[in-house]
KETISE-291072 format. One record per residue (C-alpha): x, y, z. Coordinates in nm, 2 decimals, decimal comma, always signed. Example, Ala and Ser with C-alpha at 12.3 -4.5 7.8 and 13.67 -1.06 7.14 Angstrom:
! residues 2
+--------+--------+--------+
:      u :      v :      w :
+--------+--------+--------+
:  +1,23 :  -0,45 :  +0,78 :
:  +1,37 :  -0,11 :  +0,71 :
+--------+--------+--------+
This chain:
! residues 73
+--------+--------+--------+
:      u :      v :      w :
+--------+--------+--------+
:  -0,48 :  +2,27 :  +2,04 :
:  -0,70 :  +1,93 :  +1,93 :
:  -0,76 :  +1,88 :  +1,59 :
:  -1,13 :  +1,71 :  +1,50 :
:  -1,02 :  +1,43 :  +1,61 :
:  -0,93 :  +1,52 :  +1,99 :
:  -0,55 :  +1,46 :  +1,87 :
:  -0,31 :  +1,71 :  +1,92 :
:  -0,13 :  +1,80 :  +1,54 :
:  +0,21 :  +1,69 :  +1,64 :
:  +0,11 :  +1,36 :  +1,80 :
:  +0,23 :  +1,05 :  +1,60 :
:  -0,02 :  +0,84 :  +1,41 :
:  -0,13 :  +0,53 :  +1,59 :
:  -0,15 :  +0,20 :  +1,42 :
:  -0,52 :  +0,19 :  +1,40 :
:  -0,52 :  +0,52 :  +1,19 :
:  -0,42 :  +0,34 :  +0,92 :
:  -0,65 :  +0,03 :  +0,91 :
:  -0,89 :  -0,02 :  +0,65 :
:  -0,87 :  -0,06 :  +0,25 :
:  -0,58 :  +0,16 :  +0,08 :
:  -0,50 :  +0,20 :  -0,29 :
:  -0,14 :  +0,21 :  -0,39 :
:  +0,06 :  +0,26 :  -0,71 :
:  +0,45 :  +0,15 :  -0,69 :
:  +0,68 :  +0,24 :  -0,95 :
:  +0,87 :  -0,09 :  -1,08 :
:  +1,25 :  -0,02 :  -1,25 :
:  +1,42 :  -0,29 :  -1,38 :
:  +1,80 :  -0,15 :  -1,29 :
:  +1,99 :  -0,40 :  -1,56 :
:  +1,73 :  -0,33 :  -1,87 :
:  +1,56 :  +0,04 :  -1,78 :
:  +1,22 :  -0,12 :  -1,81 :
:  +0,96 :  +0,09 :  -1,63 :
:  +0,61 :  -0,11 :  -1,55 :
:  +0,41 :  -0,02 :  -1,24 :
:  +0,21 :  -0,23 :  -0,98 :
:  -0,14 :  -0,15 :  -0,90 :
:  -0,32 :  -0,32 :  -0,59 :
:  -0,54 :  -0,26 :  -0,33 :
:  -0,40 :  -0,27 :  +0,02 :
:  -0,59 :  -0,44 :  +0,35 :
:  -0,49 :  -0,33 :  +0,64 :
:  -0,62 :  -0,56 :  +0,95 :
:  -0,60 :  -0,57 :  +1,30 :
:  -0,48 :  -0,89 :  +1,44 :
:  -0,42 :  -0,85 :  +1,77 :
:  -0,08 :  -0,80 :  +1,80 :
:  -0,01 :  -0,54 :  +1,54 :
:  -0,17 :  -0,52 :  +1,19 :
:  -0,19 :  -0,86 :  +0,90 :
:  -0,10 :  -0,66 :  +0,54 :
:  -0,23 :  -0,82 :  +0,23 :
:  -0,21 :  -0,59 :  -0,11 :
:  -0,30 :  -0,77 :  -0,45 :
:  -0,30 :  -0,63 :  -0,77 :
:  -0,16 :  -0,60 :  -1,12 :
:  +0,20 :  -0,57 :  -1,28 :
:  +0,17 :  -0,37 :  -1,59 :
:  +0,45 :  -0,37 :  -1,80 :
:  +0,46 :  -0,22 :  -2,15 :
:  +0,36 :  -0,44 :  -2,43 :
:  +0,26 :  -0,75 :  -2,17 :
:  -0,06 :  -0,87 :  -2,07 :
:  -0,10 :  -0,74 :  -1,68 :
:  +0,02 :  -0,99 :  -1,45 :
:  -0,16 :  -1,09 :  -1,10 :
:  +0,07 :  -1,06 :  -0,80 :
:  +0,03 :  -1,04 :  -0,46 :
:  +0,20 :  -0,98 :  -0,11 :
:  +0,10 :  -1,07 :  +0,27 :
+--------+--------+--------+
């Protein structure tokens, strides 16, 4: 059976199935104080001819700080 897609439903995912613009939320603990904060960013996912380039920038947001800018390639 072929899903919409002309995949069969237990085929694995190919690389390309992820490309494109993601949004993501990760959960931040601080293990040694029990702060909580969180990191919101958009993710690019690019082809670069040998696998994918990943690039995700965003925000930390910790409680009673000014967000801070961070990113990650």
């Amino acid at each position: 059976m072929r899903d919409d897609h002309g995949d069969t439903p237990d085929a694995a995912p190919d690389f390309v199935d992820f490309v494109g613009l993601w949004q993501m939320i990760r959960l931040v603990i601080d293990h040694r104080t029990g702060e909580r904060g969180r990191f919101e960013a958009a993710v690019h996912l690019v082809p670069d001819g040998v696998g994918m380039t990943y690039h995700e920038r965003g925000n930390l947001l910790l409680r009673g700080r000014p967000p801070m800018a961070a990113q990650r390639r």
